[in-house]
TORKOL-4160 file (C-alpha; in steps of 0.2 Angstrom, whole numbers, padded with zeros to 4 digits, m for minus):
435
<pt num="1" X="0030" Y="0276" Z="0124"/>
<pt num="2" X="0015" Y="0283" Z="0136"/>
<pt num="3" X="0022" Y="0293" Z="0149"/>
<pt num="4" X="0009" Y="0291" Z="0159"/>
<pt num="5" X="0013" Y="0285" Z="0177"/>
<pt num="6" X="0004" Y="0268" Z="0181"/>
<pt num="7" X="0000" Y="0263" Z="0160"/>
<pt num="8" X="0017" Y="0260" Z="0153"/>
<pt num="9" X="0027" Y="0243" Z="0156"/>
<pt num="10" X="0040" Y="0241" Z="0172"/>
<pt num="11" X="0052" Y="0231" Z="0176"/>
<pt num="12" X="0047" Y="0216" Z="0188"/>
<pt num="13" X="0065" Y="0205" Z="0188"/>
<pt num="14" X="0065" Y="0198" Z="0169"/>
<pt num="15" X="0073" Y="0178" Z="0171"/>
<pt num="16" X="0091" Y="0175" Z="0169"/>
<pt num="17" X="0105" Y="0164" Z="0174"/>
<pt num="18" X="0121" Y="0168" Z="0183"/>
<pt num="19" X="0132" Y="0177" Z="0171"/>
<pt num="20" X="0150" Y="0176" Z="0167"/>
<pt num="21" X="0162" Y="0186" Z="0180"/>
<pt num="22" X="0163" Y="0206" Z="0176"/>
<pt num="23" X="0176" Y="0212" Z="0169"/>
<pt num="24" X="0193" Y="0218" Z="0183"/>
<pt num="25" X="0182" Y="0230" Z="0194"/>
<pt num="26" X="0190" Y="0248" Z="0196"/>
<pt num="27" X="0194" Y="0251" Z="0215"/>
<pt num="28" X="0180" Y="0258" Z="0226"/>
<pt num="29" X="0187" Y="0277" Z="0224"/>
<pt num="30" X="0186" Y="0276" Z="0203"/>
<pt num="31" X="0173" Y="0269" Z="0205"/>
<pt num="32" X="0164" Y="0283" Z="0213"/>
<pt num="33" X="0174" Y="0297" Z="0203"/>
<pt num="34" X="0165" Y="0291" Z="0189"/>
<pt num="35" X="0147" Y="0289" Z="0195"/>
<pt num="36" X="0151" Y="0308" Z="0203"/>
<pt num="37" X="0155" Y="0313" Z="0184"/>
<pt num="38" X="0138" Y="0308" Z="0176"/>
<pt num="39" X="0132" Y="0323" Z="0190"/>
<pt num="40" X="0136" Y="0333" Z="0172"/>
<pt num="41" X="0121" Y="0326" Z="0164"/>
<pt num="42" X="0109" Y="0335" Z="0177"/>
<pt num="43" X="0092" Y="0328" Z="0180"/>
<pt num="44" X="0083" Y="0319" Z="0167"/>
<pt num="45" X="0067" Y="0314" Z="0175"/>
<pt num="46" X="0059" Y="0300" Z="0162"/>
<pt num="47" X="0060" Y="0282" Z="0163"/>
<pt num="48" X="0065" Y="0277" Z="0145"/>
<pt num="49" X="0083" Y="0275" Z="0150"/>
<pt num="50" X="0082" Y="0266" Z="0167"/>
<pt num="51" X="0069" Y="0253" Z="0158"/>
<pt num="52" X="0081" Y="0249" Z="0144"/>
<pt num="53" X="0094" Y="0248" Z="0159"/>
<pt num="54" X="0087" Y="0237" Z="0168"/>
<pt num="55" X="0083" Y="0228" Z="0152"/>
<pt num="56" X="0099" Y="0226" Z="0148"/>
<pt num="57" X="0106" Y="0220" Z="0161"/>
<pt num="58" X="0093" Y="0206" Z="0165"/>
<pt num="59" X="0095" Y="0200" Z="0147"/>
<pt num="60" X="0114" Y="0200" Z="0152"/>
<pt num="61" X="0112" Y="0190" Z="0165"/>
<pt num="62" X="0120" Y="0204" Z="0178"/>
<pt num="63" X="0101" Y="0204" Z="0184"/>
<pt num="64" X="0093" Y="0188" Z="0192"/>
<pt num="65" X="0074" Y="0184" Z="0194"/>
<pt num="66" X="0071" Y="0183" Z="0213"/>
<pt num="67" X="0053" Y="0182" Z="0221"/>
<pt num="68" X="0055" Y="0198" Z="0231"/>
<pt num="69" X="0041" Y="0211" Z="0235"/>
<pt num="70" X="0045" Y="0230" Z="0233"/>
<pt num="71" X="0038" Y="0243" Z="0245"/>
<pt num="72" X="0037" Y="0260" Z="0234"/>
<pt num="73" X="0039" Y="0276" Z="0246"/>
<pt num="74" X="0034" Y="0294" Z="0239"/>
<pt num="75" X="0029" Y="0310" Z="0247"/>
<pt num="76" X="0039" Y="0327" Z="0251"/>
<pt num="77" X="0042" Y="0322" Z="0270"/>
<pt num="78" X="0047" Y="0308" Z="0279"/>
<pt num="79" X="0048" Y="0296" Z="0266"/>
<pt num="80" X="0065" Y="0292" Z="0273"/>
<pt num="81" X="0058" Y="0289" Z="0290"/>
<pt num="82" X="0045" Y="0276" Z="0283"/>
<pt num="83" X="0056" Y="0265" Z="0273"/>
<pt num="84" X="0066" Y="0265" Z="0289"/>
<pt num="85" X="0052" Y="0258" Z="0297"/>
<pt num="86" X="0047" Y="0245" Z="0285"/>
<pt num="87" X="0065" Y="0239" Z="0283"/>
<pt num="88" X="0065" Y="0238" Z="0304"/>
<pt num="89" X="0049" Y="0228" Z="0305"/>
<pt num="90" X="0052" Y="0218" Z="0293"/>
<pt num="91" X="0070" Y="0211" Z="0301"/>
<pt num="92" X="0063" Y="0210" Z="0314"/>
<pt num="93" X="0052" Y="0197" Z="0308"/>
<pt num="94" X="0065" Y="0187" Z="0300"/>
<pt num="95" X="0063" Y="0194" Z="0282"/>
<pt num="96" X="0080" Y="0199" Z="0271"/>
<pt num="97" X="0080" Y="0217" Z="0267"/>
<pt num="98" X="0085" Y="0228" Z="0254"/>
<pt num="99" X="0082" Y="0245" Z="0257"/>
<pt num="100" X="0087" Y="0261" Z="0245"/>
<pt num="101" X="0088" Y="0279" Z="0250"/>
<pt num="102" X="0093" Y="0295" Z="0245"/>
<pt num="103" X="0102" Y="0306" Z="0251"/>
<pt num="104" X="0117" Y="0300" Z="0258"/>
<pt num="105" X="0125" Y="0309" Z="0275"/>
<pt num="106" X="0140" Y="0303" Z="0277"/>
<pt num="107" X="0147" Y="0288" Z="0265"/>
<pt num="108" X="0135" Y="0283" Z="0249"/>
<pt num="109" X="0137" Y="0267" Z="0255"/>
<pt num="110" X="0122" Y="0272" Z="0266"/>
<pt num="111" X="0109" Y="0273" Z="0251"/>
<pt num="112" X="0111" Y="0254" Z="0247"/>
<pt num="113" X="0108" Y="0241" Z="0260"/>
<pt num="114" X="0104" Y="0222" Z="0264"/>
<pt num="115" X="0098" Y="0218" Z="0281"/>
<pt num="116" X="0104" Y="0233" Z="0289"/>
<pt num="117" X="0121" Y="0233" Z="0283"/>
<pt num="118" X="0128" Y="0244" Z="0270"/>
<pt num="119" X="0134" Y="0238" Z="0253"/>
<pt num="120" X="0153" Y="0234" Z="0253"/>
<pt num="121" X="0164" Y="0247" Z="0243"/>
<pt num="122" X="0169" Y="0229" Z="0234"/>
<pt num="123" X="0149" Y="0229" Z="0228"/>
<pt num="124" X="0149" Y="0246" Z="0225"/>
<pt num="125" X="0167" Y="0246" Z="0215"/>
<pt num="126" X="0159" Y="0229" Z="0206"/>
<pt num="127" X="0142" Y="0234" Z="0202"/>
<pt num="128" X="0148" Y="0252" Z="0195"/>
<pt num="129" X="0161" Y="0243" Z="0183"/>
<pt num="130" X="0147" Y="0231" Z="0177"/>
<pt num="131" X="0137" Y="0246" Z="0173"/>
<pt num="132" X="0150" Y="0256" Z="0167"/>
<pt num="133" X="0155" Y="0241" Z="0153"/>
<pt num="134" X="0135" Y="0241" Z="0147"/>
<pt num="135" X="0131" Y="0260" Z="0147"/>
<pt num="136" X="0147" Y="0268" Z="0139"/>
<pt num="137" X="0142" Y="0271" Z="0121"/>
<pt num="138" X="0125" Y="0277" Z="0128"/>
<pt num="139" X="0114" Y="0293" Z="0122"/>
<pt num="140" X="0108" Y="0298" Z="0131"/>
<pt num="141" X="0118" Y="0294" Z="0146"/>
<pt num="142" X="0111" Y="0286" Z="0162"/>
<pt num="143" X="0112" Y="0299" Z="0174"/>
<pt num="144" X="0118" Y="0300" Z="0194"/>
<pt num="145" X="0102" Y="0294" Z="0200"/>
<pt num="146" X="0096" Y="0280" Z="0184"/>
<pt num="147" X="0114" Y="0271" Z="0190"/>
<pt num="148" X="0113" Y="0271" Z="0208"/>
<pt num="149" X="0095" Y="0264" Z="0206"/>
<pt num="150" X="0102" Y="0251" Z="0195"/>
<pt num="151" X="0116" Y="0247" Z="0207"/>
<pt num="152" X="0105" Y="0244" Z="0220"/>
<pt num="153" X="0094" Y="0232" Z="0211"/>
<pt num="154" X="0108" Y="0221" Z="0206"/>
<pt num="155" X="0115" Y="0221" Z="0223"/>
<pt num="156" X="0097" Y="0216" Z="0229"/>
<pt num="157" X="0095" Y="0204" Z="0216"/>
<pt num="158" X="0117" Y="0198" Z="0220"/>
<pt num="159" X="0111" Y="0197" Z="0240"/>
<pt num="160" X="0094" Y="0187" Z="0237"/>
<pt num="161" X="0083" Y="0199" Z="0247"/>
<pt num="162" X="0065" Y="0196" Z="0249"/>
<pt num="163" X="0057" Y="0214" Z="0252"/>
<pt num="164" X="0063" Y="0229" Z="0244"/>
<pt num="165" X="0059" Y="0247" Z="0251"/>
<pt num="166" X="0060" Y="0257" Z="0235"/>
<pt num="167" X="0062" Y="0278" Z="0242"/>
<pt num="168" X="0059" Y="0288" Z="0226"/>
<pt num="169" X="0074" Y="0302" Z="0223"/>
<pt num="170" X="0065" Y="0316" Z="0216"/>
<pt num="171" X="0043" Y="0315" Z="0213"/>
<pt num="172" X="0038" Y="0299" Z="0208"/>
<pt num="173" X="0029" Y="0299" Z="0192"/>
<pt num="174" X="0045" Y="0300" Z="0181"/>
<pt num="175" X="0055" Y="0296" Z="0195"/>
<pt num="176" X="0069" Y="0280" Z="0192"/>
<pt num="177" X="0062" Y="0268" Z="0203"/>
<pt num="178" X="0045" Y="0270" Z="0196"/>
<pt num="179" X="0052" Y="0257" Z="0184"/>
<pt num="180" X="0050" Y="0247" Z="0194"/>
<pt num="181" X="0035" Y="0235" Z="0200"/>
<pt num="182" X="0027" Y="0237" Z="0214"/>
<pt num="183" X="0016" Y="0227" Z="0227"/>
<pt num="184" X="0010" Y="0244" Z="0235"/>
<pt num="185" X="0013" Y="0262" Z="0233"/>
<pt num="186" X="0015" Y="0273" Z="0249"/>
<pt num="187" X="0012" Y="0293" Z="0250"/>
<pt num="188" X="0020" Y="0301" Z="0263"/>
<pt num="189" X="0014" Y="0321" Z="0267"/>
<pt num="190" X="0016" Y="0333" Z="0250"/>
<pt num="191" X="0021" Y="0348" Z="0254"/>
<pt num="192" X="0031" Y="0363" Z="0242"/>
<pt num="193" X="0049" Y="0356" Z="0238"/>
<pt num="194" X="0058" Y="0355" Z="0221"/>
<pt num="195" X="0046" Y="0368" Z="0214"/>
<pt num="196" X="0055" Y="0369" Z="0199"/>
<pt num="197" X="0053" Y="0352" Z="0194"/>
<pt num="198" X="0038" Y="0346" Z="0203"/>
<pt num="199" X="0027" Y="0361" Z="0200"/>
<pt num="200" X="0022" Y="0378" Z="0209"/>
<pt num="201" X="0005" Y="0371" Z="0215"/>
<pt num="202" X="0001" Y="0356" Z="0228"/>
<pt num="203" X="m0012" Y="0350" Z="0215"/>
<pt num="204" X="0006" Y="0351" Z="0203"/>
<pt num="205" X="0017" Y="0342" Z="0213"/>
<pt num="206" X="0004" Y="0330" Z="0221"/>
<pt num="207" X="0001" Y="0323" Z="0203"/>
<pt num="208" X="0019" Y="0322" Z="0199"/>
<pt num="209" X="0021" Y="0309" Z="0219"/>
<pt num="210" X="0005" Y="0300" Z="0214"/>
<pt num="211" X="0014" Y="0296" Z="0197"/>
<pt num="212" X="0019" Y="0280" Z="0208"/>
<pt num="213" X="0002" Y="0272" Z="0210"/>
<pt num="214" X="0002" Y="0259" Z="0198"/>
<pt num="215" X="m0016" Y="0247" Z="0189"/>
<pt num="216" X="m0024" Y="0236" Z="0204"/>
<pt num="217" X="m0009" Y="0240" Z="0214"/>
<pt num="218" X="m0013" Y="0246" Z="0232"/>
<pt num="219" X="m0012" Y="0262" Z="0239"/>
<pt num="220" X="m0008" Y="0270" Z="0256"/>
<pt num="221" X="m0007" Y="0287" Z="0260"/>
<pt num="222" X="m0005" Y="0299" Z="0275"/>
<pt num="223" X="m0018" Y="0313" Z="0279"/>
<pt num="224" X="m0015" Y="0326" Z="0265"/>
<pt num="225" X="m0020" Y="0344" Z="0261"/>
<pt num="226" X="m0038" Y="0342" Z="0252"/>
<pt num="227" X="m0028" Y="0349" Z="0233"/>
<pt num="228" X="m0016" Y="0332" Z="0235"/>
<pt num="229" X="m0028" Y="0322" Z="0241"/>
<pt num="230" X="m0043" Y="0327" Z="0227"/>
<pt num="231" X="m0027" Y="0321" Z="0215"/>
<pt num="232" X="m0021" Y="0308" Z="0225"/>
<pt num="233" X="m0041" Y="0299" Z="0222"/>
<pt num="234" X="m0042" Y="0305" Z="0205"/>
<pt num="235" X="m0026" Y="0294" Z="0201"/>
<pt num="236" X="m0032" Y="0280" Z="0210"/>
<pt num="237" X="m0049" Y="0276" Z="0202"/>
<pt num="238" X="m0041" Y="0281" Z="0185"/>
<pt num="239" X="m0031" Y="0266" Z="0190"/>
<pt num="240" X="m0043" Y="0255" Z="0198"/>
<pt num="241" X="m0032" Y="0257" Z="0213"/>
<pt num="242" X="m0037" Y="0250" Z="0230"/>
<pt num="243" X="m0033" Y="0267" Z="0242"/>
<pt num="244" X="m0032" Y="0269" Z="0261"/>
<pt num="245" X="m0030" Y="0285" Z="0270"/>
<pt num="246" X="m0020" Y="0283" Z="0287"/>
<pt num="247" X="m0028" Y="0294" Z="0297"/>
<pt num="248" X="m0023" Y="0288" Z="0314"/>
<pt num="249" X="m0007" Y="0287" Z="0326"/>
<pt num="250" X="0004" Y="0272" Z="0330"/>
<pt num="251" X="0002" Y="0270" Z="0348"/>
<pt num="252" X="0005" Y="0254" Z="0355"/>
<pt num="253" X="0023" Y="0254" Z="0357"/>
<pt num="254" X="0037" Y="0265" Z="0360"/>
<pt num="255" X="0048" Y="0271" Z="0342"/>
<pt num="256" X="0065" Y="0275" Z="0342"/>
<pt num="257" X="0063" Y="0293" Z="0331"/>
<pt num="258" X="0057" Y="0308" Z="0342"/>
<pt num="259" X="0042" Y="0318" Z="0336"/>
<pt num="260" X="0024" Y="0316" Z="0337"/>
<pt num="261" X="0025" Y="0316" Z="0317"/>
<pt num="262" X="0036" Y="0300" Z="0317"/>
<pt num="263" X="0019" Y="0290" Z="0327"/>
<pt num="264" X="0008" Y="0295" Z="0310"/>
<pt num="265" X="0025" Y="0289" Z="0300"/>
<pt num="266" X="0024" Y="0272" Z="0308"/>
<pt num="267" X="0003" Y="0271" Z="0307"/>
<pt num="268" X="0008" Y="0272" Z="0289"/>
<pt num="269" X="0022" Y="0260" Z="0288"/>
<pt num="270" X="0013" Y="0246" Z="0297"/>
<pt num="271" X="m0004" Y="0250" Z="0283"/>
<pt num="272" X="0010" Y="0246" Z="0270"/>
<pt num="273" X="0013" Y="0230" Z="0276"/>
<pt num="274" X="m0003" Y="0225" Z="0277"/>
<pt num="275" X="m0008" Y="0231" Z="0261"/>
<pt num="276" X="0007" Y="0222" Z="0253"/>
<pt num="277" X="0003" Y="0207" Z="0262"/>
<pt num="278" X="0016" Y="0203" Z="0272"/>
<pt num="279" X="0016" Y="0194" Z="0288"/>
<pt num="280" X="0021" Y="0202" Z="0302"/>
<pt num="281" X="0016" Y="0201" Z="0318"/>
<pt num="282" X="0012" Y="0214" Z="0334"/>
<pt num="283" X="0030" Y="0207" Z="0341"/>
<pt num="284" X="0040" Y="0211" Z="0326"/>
<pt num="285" X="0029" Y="0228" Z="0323"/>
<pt num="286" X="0035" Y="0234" Z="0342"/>
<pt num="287" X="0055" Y="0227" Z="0341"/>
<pt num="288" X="0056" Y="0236" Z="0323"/>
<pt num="289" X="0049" Y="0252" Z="0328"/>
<pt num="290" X="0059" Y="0251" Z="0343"/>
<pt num="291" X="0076" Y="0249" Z="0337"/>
<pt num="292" X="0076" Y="0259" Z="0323"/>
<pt num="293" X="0092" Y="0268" Z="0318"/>
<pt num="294" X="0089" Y="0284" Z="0305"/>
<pt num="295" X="0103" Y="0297" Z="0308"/>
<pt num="296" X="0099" Y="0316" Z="0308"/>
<pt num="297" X="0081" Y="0316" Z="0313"/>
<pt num="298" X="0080" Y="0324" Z="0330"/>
<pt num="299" X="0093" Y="0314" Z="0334"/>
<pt num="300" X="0102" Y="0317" Z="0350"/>
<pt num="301" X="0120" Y="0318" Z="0349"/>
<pt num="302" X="0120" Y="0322" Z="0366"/>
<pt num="303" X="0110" Y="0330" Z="0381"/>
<pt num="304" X="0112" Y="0346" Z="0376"/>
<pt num="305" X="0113" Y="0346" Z="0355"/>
<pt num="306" X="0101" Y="0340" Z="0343"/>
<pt num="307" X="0104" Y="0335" Z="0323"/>
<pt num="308" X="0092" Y="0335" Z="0312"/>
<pt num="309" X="0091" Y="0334" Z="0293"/>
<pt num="310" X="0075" Y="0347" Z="0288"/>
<pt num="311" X="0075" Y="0358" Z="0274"/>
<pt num="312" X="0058" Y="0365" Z="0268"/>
<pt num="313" X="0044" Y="0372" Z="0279"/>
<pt num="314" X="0034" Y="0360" Z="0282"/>
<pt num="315" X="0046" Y="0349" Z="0289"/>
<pt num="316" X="0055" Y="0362" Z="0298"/>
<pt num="317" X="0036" Y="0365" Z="0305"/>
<pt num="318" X="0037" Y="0345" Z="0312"/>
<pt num="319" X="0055" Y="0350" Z="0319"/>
<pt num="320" X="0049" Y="0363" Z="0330"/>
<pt num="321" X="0033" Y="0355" Z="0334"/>
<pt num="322" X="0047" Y="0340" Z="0342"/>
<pt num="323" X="0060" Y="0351" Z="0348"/>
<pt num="324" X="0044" Y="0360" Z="0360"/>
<pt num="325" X="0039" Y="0342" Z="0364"/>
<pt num="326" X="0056" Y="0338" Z="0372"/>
<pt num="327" X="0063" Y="0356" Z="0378"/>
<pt num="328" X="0048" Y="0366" Z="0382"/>
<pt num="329" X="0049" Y="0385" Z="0381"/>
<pt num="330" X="0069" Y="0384" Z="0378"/>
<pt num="331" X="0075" Y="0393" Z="0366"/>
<pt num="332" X="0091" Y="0385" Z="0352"/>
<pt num="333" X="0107" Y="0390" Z="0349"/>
<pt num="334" X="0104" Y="0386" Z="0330"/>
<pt num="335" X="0117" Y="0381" Z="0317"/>
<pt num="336" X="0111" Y="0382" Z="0302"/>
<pt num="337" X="0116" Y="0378" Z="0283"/>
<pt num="338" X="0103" Y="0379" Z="0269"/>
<pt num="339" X="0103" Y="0373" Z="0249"/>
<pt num="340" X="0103" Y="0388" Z="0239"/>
<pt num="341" X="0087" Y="0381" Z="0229"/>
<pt num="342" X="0076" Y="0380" Z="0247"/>
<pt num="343" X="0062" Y="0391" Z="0253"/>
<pt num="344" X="0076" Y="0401" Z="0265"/>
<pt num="345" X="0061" Y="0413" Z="0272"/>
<pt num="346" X="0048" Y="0402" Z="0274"/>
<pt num="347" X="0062" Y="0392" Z="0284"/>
<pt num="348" X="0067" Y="0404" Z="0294"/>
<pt num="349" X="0053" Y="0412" Z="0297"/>
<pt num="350" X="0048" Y="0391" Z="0304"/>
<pt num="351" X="0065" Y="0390" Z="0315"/>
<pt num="352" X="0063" Y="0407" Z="0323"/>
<pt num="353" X="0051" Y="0404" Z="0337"/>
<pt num="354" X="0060" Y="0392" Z="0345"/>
<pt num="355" X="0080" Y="0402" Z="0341"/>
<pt num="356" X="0088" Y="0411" Z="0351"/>
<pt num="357" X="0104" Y="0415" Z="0341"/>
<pt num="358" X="0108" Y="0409" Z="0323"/>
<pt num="359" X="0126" Y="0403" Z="0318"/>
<pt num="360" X="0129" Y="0402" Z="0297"/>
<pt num="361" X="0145" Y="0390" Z="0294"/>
<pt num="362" X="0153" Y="0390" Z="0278"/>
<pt num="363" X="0148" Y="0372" Z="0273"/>
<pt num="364" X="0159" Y="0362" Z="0260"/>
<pt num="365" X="0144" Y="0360" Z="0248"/>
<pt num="366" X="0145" Y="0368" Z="0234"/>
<pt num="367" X="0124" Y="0368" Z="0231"/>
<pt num="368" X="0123" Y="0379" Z="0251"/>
<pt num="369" X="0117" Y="0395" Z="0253"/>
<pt num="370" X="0129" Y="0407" Z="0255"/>
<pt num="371" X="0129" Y="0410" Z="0276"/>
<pt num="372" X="0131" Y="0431" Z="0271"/>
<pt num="373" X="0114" Y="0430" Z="0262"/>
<pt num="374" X="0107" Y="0416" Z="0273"/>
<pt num="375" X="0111" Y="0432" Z="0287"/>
<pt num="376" X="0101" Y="0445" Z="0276"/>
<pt num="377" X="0086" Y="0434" Z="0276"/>
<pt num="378" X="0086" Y="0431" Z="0296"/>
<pt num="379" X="0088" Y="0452" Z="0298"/>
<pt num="380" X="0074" Y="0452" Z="0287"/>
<pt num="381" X="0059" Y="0443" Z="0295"/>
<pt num="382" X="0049" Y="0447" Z="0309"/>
<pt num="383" X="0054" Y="0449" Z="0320"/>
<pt num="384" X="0073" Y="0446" Z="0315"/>
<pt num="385" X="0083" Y="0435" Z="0323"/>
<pt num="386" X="0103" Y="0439" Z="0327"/>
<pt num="387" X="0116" Y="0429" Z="0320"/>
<pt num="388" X="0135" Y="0427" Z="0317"/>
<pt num="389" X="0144" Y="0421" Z="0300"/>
<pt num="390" X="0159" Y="0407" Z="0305"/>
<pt num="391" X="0170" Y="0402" Z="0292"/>
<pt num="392" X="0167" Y="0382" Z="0297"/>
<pt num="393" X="0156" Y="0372" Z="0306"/>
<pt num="394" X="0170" Y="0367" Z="0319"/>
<pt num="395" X="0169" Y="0384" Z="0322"/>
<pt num="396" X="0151" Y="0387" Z="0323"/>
<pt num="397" X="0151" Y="0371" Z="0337"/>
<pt num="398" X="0165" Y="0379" Z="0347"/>
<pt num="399" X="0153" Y="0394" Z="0348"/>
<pt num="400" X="0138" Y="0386" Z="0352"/>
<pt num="401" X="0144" Y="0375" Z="0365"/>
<pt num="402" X="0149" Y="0391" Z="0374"/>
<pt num="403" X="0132" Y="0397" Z="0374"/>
<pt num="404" X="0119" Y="0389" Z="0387"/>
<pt num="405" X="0107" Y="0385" Z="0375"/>
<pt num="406" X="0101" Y="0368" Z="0367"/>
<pt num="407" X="0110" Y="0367" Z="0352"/>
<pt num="408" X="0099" Y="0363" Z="0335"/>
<pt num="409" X="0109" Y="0359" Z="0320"/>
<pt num="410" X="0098" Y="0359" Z="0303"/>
<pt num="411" X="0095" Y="0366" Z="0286"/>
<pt num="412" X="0100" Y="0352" Z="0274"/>
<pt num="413" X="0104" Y="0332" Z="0274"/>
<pt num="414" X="0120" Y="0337" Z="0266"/>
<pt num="415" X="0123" Y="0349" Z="0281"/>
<pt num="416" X="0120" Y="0337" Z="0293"/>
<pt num="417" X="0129" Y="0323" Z="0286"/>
<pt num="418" X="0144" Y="0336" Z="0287"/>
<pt num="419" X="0143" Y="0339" Z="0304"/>
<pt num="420" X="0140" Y="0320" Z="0311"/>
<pt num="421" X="0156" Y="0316" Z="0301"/>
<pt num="422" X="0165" Y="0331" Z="0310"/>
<pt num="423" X="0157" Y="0325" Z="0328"/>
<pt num="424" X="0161" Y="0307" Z="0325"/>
<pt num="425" X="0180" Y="0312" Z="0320"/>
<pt num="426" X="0179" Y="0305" Z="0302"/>
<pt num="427" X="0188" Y="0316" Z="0290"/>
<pt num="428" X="0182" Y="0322" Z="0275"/>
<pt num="429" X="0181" Y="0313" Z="0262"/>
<pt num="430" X="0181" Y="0315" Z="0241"/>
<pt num="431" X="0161" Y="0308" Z="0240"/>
<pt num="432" X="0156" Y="0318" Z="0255"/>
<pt num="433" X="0163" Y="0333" Z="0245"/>
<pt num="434" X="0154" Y="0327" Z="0230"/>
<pt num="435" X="0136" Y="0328" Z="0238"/>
């Protein structure tokens, strides 16, 4: 089959009746043991096996036909941030949601949800068994990220929504929701991230985001670097794409996410929606970005100590941009936990003019940095920045609550998921372990 993002056949929601009952759904807990184990097949980027997946599971009926629209969000940053945005407007014009993610921060149930609210563990336990029955003689396996996409579809398609915001996990061209078909693909900023899959180059990894643009399909794309955005117009006429470049700031209402980046982010989500012809009005477009709830970006847990999830230079760039936005000259008390396969220079190097002092938790995730060479980095740039290793983030917190400073806590998702489920009192859990 062509590889070829945009010439190769996707899946659009084949007919098919309601089926017969699954077969006795493991619990919630099994159920996520077993979708944590397929984390041993790695990352597969290719689309052959979500297509036969999803495939599969129309022509068994687990998958239903349902008029919806789908919303396709790529980029390097604020992806997130956009689909939340979309998914906000459009409740707030009366429309039935479904909106997937990736990461999670706290519970996976977060990835997957219909009109604001989470999946059920229930759906989870459900949907995963289904999906587990059809794919258990497969070779290759599904991976992590091929089954949760296909979980998400059948509780979309289960839940009757009418728009679906689609984030892409990793790139775009042979990313798992690219199997899907869309009604407009939106490009969020490209920026260096996942160089090892994505490519060493912004020409690289821009080719691999605009993967998403699909034949006579409508684009919309942020203001880009000149390499990403020469690709990003190659792959549209190739395509015979309608393109629109965002270039200007949401202005006319207030948005619930700090930052003047987060003004551009919503320019570009109201565009989509225009783009994909939907209907909504300046009413809905103010209440959505208004009320918008989207954890760990610059959000305030309280007066004093901000949590936010950002974790490769150009975003960490935005973070300080907002944080000199709202506190001035002030400097951080940071605490700060990075992925080992992250630009850990170019992020410190972006954290320090607005640092004072650095704290380096010992994070549960296995995938972290380890804080003693997180330190090294820190003494290394210029000029270096002091610091402290703590052997847990309750630790860290204590210290920096001591200190006068504004408290920013950042590095990683992962990180920050870690410490809102500490702040909030929740203990830790098996799947926040298995991030």
């Amino acid at each position: 089959m062509n590889r070829a993002g945009g010439s190769r056949a996707r899946w659009t929601g084949n007919p098919a009746r309601v089926g017969a009952p699954d077969d006795a759904a493991i619990s919630y807990r099994d159920a996520l043991s077993w979708l944590y184990s397929l984390q041993r097949f790695g990352i597969k980027l290719g689309l052959q096996n979500i297509e036969r997946l999803l495939e599969e599971l129309s022509k068994s009926d687990v998958l239903q036909a349902v008029p919806w629209k789908v919303i396709h969000v790529a980029g390097t940053n604020g992806k997130g941030s956009v689909c939340a945005m979309i998914d906000s407007i459009c409740r707030a014009q009366g429309y039935r949601t479904g909106l997937f993610t990736s990461p999670h921060l706290v519970t996976f149930r977060e990835r997957i949800r219909v009109n604001g609210e989470m999946i059920s563990e229930q759906a989870v336990a459900n949907g995963l068994t289904t999906i587990r029955n059809h794919v258990s003689d497969w070779d290759p396996h599904p991976t992590f990220f091929e089954v949760v996409t296909a979980l998400a579809l059948k509780h979309f398609s289960d839940t009757k929504v009418e728009i679906i915001i689609l984030e892409t996990g990793l790139g775009g061209r042979l990313d798992a929701t690219n199997a899907v078909q869309s009604n407009v693909s939106v490009i969020t900023p490209i920026d260096f991230d996942h160089e090892q899959w994505l490519g060493k180059t912004i020409s690289e990894i821009a080719a691999e985001k605009a993967g998403i643009i699909k034949p006579a399909v409508p684009i919309v794309s942020a203001c880009q670097r000149a390499e990403a955005e020469e690709v990003i117009r190659a792959h549209a006429a190739k395509c015979g794409a309608p393109l629109q470049f965002v270039t200007k700031s949401y202005d006319r209402a207030p948005i619930a996410l700090a930052g003047s980046h987060q003004k551009q982010n919503a320019a570009l989500a109201v565009a989509a929606l225009r783009a994909a012809k939907i209907d909504v009005g300046d009413s809905a477009i103010a209440r959505g970005l208004a009320c918008i709830d989207w954890p760990a970006r610059f959000q305030r847990w309280d007066e004093r100590t901000i949590v936010d999830g950002a974790h490769n230079p150009a975003a960490v760039r935005m973070l300080a941009e907002t944080w000199r936005e709202s506190f001035g000259n002030q400097r951080a008390t940071l605490v700060l936990a990075v992925l080992s396969d992250k630009d850990l220079r170019g992020i410190c190097e972006a954290l320090a003019p607005i640092s004072q002092f650095v704290l380096l938790p010992k994070i549960r995730s296995e995938r972290a940095t380890d804080p003693e060479k997180l330190g090294r980095v820190l003494a290394n740039i210029s000029p270096p920045l002091p610091y402290s290793v703590t052997q847990s983030v309750e630790e860290a917190l204590a210290l920096a609550l001591a200190e006068p400073n504004p408290i920013l806590i950042t590095g990683s998702l992962h990180f920050a998921g870690e410490v809102l489920a500490h702040l909030r009192g929740e203990p830790a859990s098996f799947e926040e372990c298995a991030q």
